[in-house]
C-alpha positions in Angstrom: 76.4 -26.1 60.5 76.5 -24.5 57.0 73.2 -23.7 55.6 74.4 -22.7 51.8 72.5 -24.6 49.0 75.0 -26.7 47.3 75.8 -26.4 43.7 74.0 -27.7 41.3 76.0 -28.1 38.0 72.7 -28.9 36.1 71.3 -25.9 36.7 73.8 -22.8 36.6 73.2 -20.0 39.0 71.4 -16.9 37.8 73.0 -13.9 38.6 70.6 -11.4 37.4 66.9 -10.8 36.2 65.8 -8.0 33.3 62.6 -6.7 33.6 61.5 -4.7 30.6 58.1 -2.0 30.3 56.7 1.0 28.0 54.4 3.1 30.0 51.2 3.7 28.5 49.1 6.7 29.3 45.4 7.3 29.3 45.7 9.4 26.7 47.1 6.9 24.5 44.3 4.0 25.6 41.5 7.0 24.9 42.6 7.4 21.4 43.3 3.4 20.3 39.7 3.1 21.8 38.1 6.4 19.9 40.2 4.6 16.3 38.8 1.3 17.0 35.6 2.8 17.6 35.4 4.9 14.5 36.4 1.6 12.4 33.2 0.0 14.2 31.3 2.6 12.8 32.1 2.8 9.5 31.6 -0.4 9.1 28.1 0.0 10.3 27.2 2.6 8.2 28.4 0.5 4.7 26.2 -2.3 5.8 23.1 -0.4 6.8 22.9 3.4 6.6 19.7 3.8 8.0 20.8 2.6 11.4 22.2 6.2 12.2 19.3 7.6 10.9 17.2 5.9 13.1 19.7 7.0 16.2 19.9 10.1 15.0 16.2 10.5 15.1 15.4 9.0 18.6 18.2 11.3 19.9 16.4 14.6 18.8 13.4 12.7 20.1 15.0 12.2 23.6 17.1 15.4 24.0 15.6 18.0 21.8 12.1 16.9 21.4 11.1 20.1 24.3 13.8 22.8 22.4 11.3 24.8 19.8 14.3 25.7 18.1 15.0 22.0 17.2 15.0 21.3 13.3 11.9 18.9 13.0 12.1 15.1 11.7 11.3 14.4 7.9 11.2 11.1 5.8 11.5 12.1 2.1 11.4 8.9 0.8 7.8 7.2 -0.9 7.9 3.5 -2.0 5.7 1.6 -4.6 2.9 -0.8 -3.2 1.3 -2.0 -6.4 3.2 -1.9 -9.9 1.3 -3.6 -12.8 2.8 -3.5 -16.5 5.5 -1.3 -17.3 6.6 1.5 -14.8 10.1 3.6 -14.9 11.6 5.8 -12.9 14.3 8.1 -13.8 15.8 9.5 -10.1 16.7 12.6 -9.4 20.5 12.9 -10.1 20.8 9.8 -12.8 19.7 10.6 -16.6 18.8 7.1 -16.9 15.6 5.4 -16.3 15.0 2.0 -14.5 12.4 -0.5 -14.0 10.3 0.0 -10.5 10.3 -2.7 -8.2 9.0 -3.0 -4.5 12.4 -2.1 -3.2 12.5 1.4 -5.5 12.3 4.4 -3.0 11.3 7.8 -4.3 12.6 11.1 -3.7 12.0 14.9 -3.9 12.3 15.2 -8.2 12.1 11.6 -9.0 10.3 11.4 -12.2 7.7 8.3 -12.9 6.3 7.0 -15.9 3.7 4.6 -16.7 2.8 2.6 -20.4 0.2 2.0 -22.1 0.0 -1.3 -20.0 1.1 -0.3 -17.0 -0.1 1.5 -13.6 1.4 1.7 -10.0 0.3 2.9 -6.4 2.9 5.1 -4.4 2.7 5.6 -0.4 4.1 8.5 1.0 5.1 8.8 4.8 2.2 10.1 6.2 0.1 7.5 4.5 -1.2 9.6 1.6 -1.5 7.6 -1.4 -1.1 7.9 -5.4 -2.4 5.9 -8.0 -0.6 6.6 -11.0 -2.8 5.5 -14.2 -1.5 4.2 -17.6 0.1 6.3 -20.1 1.1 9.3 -17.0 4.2 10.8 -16.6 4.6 12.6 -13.0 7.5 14.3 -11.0 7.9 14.0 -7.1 7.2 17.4 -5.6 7.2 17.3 -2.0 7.4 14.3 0.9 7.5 15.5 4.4 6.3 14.1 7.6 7.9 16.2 10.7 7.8 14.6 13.8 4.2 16.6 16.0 4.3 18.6 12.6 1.9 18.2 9.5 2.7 16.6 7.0 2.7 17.4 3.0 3.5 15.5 -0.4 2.6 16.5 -3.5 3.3 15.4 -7.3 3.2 17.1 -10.7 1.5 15.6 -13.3 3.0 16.1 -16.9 0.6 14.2 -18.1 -2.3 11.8 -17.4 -3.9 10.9 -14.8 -3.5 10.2 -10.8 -6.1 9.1 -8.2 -5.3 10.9 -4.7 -6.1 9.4 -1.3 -6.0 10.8 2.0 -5.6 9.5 4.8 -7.0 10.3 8.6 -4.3 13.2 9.1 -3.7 13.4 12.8 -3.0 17.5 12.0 -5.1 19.4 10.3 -2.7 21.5 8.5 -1.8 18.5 7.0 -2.3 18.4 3.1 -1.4 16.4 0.0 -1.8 18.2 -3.4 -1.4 17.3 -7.5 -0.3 19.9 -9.5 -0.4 20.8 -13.1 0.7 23.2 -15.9 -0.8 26.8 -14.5 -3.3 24.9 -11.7 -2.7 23.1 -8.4 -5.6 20.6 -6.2 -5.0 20.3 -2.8 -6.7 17.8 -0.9 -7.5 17.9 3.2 -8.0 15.0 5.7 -9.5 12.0 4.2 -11.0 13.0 1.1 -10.4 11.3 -2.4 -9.7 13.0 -5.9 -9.1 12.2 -9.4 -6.7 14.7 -11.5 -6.4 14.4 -15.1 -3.7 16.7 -17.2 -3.8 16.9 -20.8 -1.2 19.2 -22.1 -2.1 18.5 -26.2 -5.8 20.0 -25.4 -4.8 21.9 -22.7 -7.4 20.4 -20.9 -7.8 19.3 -17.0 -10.0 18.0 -14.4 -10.4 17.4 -10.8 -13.5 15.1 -9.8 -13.5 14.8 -5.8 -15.6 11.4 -4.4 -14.8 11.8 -1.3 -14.0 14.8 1.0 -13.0 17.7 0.0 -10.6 19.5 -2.7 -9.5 23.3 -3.3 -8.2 23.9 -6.8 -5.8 27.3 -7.1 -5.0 28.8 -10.3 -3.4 32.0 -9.7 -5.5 34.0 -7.7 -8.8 31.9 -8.6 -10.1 29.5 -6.1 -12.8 26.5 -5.8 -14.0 24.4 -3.6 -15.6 21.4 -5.1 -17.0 18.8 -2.6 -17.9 14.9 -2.9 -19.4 14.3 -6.3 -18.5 17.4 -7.9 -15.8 18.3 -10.8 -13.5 21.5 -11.6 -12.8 21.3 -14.9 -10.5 24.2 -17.0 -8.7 24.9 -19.8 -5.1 26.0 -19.7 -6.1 30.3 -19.2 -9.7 29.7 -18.9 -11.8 30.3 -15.7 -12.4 27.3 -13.8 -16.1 25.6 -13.9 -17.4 23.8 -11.3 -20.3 21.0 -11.4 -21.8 18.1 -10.3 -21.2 14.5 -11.5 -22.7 11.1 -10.7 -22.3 9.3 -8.2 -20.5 5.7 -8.5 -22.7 2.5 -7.6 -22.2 1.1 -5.0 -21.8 -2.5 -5.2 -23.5 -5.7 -3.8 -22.8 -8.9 -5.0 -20.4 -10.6 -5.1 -19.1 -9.4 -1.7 -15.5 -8.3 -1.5 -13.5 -11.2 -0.9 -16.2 -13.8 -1.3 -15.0 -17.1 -2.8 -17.4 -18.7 -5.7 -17.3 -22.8 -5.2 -18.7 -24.0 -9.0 -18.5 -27.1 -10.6 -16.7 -25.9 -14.0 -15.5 -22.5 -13.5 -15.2 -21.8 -17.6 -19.4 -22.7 -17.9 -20.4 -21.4 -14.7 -22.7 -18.1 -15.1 -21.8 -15.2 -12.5 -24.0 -12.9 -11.2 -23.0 -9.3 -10.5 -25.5 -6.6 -8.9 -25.1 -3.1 -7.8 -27.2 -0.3 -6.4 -28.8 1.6 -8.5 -28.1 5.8 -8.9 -30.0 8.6 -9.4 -29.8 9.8 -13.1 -28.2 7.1 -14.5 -29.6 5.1 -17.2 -26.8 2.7 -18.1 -23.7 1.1 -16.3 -20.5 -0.9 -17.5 -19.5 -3.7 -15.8 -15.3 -4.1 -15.8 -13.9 -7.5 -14.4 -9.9 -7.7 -14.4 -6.9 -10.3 -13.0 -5.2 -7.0 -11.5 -6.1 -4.8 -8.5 -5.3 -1.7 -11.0 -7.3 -2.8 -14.0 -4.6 -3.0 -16.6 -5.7 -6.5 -18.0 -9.4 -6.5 -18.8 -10.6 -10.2 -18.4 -14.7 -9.6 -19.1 -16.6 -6.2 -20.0 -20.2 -5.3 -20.1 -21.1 -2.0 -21.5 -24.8 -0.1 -21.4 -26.0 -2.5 -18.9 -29.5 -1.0 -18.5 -30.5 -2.2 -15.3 -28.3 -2.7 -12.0 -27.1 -6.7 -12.2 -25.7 -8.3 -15.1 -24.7 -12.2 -15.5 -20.9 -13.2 -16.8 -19.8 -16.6 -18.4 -16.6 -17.9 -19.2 -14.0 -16.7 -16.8 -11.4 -19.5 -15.8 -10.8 -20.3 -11.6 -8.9 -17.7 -10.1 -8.7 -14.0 -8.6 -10.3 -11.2 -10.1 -11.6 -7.6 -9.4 -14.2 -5.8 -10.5 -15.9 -2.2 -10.6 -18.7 -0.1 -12.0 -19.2 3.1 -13.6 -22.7 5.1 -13.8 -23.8 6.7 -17.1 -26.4 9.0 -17.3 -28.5 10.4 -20.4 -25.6 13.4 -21.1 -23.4 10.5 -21.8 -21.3 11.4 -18.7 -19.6 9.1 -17.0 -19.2 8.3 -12.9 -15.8 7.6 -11.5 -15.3 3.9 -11.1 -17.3 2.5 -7.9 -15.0 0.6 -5.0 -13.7 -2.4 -6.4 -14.5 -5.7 -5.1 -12.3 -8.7 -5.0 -13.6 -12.4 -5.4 -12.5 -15.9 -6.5 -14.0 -18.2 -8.7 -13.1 -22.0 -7.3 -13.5 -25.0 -9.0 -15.7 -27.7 -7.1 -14.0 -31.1 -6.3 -15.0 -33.8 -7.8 -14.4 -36.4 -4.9 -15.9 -36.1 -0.9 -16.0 -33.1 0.6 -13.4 -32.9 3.3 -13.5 -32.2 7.1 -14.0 -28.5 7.6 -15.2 -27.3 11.3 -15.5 -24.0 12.7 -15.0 -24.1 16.6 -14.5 -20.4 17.7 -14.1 -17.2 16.8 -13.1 -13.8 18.1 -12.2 -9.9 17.4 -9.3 -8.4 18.4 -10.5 -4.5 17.4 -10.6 -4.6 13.7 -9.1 -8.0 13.0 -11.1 -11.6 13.6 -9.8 -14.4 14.3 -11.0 -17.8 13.0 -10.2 -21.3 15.0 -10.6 -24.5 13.2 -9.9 -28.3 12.2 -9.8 -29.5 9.1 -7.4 -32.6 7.5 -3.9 -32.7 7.8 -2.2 -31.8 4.6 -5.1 -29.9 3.5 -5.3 -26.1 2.1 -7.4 -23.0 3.6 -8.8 -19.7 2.5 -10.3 -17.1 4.7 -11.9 -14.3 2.3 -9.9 -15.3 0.0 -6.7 -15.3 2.0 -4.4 -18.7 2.2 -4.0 -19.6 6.0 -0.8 -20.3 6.1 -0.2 -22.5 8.8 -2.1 -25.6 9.8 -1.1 -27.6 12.2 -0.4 -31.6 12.1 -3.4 -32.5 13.7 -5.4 -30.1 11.3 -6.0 -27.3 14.1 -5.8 -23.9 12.5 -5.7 -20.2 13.8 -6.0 -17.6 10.8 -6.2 -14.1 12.1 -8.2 -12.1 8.7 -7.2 -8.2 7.7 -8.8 -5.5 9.4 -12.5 -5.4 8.8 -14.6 -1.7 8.7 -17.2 -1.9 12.4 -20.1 -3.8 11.1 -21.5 -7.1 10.3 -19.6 -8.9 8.3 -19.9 -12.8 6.7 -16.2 -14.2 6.5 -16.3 -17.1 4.1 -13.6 -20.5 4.7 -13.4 -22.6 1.5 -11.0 -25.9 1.6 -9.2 -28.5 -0.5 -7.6 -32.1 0.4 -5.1 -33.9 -0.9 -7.9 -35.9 -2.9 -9.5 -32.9 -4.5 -12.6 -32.8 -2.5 -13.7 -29.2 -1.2 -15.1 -27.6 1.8 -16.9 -24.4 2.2 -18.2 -22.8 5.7 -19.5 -19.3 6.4 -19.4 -17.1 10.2 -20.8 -14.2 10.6 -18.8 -11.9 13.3 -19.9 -8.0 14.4 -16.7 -5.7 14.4 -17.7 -2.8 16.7 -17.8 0.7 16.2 
């Protein structure tokens, strides 16, 4: 029996199959993979730069944290946290100057400038802060913030004035410093300053209220403490004295909201402590944390309170300043935040405190109030409330001590709502 497959003509016998290949070597898949790679990263890097620096950091971190040859870590970039009125900034490597916003990062040489109008607050690294007053013109010295090393920033002041604060420094070979025509003031571990530079007189000044300062003019050095002023003219010797003390203030508390019927007629009353020597005070209430817009002043207020009228509902700060029978002037006291809140008109609302607790420095307040309605806590919005009106607001960190947190509310009908806790922040 034959066994062949017959013939199919519908399918036509194949006689022969062609297999084709390129060899590839590892070599060749290495590179493709190293190129495609390289690509990745690139593209990285255009859309965010600071990725690598990040890496780059944690790697000298991970692998050469123990080498004591190992170059140490530094962030040379400050940013702007407060900017009222006009501020400009000219960088290092432009001839132009800008407008400062929040997003403006500053560098080793940047150059800042304020108006007439205008004032901002700079943060460096380590937490070291500058508060550059109207009409000043400064120059970014120094920003550094090694990783276990100290830190150190500094800024020039070409003219005008700054207010220095230190922070906590974790090293104490950490320093921050203002410097000026022939003269420099270096400042330790929480301590606060303020450095004035006028080149036209040739005059300047460096009046510490907190801490400590060293000011170094060529070979000559002072140490001024808390309360206490260098003052020196360009080539002069450097004179050291006391100055007042600034009140400390009372009422109203930092952050306290003011419920009053009509806000524009409504009389409010300020006090402070009183201080030794001083035999008048001015009274400054402004709309901005810095004091560049002026909303009510009282000046040669002869005892420690004073009553205002005529401020509309809003926010506003406020400070004092000591005078004493010289006709010399305090630096200005710790300003105080508050805001004046018109009463509704209607009901008051639902407003219930059921709980609170501290998480370290921070409280947290739990509450009901209306669906729909609106919440402040010391003056902070709370900004979620939940459909059934349950709220959790969790308030800034508080300094250990007793302290009265105040909740004001409104409805959607206009009536208003005030309640008031008292909470302990330990030590």
């Amino acid at each position: 029996m034959s066994t062949q497959t017959p013939h199919d003509p519908n399918h036509p016998k194949i006689k022969r199959v062609e297999v084709y290949w390129h060899t590839v070597t590892y070599k060749t898949v290495a590179l493709y993979a190293v190129l495609l790679a390289a690509i990745i990263f690139a593209a990285l890097y255009l859309i965010n730069p600071s990725v690598y620096t990040h890496a780059y950091d944690a790697w000298v971190r991970t692998v050469a944290g123990g080498d004591s040859g190992s170059e140490p870590i530094t962030q040379t970039q400050a940013k702007f946290v407060n900017l009222d009125g006009k501020v400009q900034v000219k960088k290092v490597n432009s001839v132009q100057w800008q407008d400062a916003d929040f997003h403006t990062t500053l560098d080793k040489g940047d150059q800042i400038q304020t108006s007439a109008d205008g004032a901002a607050r700079i943060t460096f690294a380590d937490g070291t802060t500058y508060t550059v007053k109207s009409g000043t013109f400064i120059t970014v010295e120094e920003n550094s913030m090694g990783h276990e090393q100290p830190s150190s920033s500094a800024v020039h002041i070409n003219i005008g004035q700054v207010d220095l604060n230190t922070p906590n420094y974790s090293s104490p070979d950490s320093k921050a410093a203002v410097s000026m025509e022939d003269s420099r003031a270096q400042l330790g571990s929480n301590s606060s300053a303020a450095v004035k530079s006028d080149p036209t007189t040739k005059e300047n000044e460096v009046v510490v209220s907190r801490g400590s300062a060293e000011v170094q003019r060529g070979q000559e050095k002072v140490e001024i403490g808390a309360y206490q002023k260098a003052s020196y003219a360009t080539g002069g010797p450097i004179a050291k004295s006391d100055v007042l003390a600034p009140p400390d203030l009372s009422s109203p508390r930092n952050f306290e909201p003011l419920i009053v019927e009509n806000p524009k007629e409504a009389s409010i009353h300020f006090e402070w402590k009183p201080v030794s020597q001083a035999v008048s005070y001015t009274l400054r209430i402004s709309t901005t944390a810095m004091f560049t817009r002026t909303a009510k002043e009282a000046v040669g207020v002869t005892g420690t309170g004073v009553d205002i009228s005529g401020l509309d509902g809003g926010d506003y700060f406020w400070n004092v300043t000591a005078t004493n029978a010289k006709k010399e002037n305090s630096e200005v006291s710790e300003t105080f935040r508050f805001t004046l809140v018109a009463q509704g008109k209607t009901q008051e609302m639902l407003l219930e405190i059921t709980g609170t607790q501290i998480h370290g420095r921070v409280a947290e307040i739990i509450g009901k109030t209306e669906p729909g309605a609106a919440l402040i806590v010391n003056a902070q919005p709370v900004p979620i409330i939940a459909k059934d009106g349950t709220f959790r607001h969790f308030t800034e960190p508080l300094e250990p001590g007793q302290h009265t947190i105040v909740i004001i509310g409104e409805n959607r009908r206009g009536g208003t709502a005030q309640q008031k806790v008292t909470i302990v922040v330990p030590k």
